[in-house]
C-alpha positions as CSV (number, residue, x, y, z in Angstrom):
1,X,129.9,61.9,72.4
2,X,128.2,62.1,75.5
3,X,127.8,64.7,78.4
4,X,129.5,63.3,81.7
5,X,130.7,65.6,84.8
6,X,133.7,68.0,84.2
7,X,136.4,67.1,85.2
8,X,137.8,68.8,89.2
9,X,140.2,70.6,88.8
10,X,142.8,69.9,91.8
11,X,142.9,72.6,94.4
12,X,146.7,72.9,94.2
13,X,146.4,73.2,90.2
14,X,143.9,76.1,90.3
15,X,144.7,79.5,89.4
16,X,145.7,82.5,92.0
17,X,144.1,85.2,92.4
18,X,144.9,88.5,93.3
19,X,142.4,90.1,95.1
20,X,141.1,92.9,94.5
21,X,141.7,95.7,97.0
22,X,145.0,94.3,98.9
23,X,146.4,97.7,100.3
24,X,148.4,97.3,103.4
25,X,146.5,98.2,106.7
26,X,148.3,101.0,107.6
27,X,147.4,102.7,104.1
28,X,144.2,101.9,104.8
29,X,144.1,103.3,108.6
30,X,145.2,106.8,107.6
31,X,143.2,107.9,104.9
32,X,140.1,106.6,107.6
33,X,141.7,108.8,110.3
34,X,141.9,111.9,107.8
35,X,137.8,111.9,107.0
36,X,137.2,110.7,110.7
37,X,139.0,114.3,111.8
38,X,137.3,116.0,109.2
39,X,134.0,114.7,109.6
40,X,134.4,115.8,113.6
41,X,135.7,118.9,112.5
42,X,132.3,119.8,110.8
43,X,130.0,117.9,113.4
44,X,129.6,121.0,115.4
45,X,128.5,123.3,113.0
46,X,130.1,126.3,112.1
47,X,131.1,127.4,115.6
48,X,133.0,124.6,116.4
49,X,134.5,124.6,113.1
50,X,136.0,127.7,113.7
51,X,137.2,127.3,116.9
52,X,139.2,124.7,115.8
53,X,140.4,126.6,112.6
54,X,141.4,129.7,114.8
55,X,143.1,127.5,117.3
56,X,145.0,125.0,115.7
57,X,145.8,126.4,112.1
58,X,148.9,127.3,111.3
59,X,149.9,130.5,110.1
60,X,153.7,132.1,109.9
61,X,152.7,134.6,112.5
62,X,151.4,132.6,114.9
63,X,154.3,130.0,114.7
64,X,156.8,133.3,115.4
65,X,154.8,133.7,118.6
66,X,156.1,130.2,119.2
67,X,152.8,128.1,118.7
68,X,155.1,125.3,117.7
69,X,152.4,122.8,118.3
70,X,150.4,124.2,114.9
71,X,153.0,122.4,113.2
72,X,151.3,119.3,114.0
73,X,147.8,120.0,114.4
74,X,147.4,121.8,111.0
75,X,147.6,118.3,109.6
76,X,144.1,117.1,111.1
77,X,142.5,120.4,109.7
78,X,141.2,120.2,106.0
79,X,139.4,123.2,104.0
80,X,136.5,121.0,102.9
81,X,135.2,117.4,101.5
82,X,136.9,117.4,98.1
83,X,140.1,118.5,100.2
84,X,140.1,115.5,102.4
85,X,138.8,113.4,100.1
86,X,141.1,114.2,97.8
87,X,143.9,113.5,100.0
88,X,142.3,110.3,101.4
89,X,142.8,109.4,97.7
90,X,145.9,110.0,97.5
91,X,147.3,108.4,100.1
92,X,145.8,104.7,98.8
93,X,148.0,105.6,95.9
94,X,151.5,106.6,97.3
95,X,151.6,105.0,100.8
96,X,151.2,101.8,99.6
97,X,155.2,101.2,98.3
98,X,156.2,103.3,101.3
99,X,154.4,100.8,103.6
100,X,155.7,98.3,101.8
101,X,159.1,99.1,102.3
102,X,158.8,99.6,105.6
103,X,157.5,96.4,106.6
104,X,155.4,94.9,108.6
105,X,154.4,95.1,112.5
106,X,153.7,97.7,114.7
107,X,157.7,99.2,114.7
108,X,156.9,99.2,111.0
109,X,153.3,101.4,111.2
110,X,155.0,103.4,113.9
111,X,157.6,104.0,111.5
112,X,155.2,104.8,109.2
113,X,153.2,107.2,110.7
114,X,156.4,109.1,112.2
115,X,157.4,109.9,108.9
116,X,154.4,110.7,107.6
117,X,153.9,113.5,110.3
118,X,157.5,114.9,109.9
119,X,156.6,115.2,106.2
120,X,154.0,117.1,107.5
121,X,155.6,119.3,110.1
122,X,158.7,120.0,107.5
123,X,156.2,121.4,104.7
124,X,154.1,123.6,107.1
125,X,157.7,125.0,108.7
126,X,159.0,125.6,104.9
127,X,155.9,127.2,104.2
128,X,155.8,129.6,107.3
129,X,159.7,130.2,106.6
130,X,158.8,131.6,103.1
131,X,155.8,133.2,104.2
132,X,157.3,134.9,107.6
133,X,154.6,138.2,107.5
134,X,151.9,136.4,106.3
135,X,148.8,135.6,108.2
136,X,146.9,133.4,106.1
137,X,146.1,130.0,107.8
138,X,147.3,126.5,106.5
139,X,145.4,123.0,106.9
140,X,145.3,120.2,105.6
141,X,147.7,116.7,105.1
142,X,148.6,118.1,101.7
143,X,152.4,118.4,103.1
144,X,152.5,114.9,104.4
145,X,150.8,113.1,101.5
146,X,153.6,115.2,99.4
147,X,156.2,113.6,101.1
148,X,155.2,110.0,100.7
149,X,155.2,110.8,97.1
150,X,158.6,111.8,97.1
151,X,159.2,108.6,98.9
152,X,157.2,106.5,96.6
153,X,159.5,108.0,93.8
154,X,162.3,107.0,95.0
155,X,161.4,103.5,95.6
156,X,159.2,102.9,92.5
157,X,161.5,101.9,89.7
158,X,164.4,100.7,91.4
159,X,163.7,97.2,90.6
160,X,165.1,94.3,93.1
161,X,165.5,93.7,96.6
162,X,166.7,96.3,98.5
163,X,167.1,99.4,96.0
164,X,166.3,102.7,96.3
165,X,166.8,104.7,93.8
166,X,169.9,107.5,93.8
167,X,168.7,111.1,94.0
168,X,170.8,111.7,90.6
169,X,168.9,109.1,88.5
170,X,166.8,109.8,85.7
171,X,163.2,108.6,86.8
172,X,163.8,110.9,90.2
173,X,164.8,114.1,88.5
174,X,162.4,113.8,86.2
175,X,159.5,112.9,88.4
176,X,160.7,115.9,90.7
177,X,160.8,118.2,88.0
178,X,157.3,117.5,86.9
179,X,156.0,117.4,90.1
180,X,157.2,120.8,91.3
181,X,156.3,121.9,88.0
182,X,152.7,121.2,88.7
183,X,152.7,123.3,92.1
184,X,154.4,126.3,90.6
185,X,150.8,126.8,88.9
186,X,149.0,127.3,91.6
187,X,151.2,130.5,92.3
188,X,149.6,131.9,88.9
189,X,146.3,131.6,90.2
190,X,145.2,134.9,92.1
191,X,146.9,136.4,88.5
192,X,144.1,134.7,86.2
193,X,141.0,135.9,85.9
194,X,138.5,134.6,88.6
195,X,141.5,133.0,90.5
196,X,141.6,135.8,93.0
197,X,140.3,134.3,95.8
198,X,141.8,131.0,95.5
199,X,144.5,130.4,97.8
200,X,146.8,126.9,98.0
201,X,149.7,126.5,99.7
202,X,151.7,125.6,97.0
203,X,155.2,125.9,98.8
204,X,154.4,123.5,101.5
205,X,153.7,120.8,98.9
206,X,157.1,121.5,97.4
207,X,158.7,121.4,100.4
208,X,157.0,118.1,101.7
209,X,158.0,116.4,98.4
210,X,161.2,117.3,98.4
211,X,161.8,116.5,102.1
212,X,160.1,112.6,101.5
213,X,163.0,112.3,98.3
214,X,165.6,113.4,100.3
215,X,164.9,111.9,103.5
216,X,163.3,108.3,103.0
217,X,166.7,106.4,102.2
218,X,168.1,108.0,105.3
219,X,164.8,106.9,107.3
220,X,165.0,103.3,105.5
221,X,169.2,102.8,106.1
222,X,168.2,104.0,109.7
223,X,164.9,102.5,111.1
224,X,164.5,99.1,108.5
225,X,168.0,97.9,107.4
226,X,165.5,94.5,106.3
227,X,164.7,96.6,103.2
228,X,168.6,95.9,102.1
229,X,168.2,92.4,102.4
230,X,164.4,91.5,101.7
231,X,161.8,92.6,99.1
């Protein structure tokens, strides 16, 4: 036998590949904006940081005063780099199907980003309704990126075009009830030894998951009937 040339392969006939990091923009944009904020946030030094903290935080006390707009700005604050960061993470993870679903174009990653902050703005009101006296500040996306997981829940699993899955099914109440499980230990903390002066704010992440199950096939039905017809 003798060597010759390989044979080419015709460029219709070769293999697809996936590549490796193809995460809609718009999941990509927010998680940029978070360390952005956070990173501007901490460029001042410790002056500026807590300016901002004592000025756009939201607290239950401050928000019965009517500081309203805390609802909002909370969301840009974060404690610290594994806060944001962590976040950041977890949006890559749970806004992609949301995205997805959504669709594409700038009504979509308006879309998008509206019910992202209303995720948000619902956890930090549910915290501040179940915390009325207290004074203890809240930052951080934690609410929002709770929400898209509720969303993502709902829409993972429910297999072709146009499903979302009912709020009854098995894969949603389950996922529910281990998610709310997990921020129900957090409440233990200031109880354990050396936990005392950890604080989270378990309640709003509740509250923003819960909000993203019930609300995203309303949102969907309402703002991207396309999802019902295309996958």
């Amino acid at each position: 036998m003798t060597d010759g040339p390989e044979p080419e392969v015709p460029e219709n006939t070769q293999r697809h590949r996936e590549p490796a990091f193809n995460a809609p923009l718009m999941v990509v944009v927010l998680p940029v904006l978070m360390i952005g904020a956070y990173w501007l946030q901490i460029s001042g030094g410790p002056a500026l940081e807590g300016a901002l903290l004592d000025n756009f935080a939201l607290s239950p006390i401050l928000l019965r005063q009517g500081h309203f707009e805390l609802l909002f700005t909370h969301i840009f604050l974060h404690g610290r780099w594994t806060h944001v960061l962590f976040n950041a993470g977890a949006c890559l993870i749970f806004a992609t199907p949301v995205v997805r679903a959504f669709g594409k174009g700038i009504g979509a990653g308006l879309s998008f980003f509206a019910f992202f902050f209303l995720c948000g703005i619902a956890a930090g009101l549910g915290f501040c309704l179940l915390n009325l006296m207290s004074s203890m500040p809240v930052v951080g996306a934690s609410g929002a990126i709770y929400g898209l997981i509720g969303a993502s829940t709902r829409i993972i699993g429910a297999r072709g075009a146009g499903r979302v899955l009912p709020l009854m099914s098995r894969h949603v109440l389950t996922t529910s009830a281990v998610w709310c499980g997990l921020n129900l230990l957090p409440a233990l903390l200031p109880f354990l030894p050396g936990g005392e002066g950890v604080v989270i704010a378990w309640q709003a992440h509740i509250i923003g998951f819960l909000f993203g199950v019930l609300v995203i096939g309303h949102w969907l039905h309402a703002f991207h009937p396309r999802f019902f017809t295309t996958n």
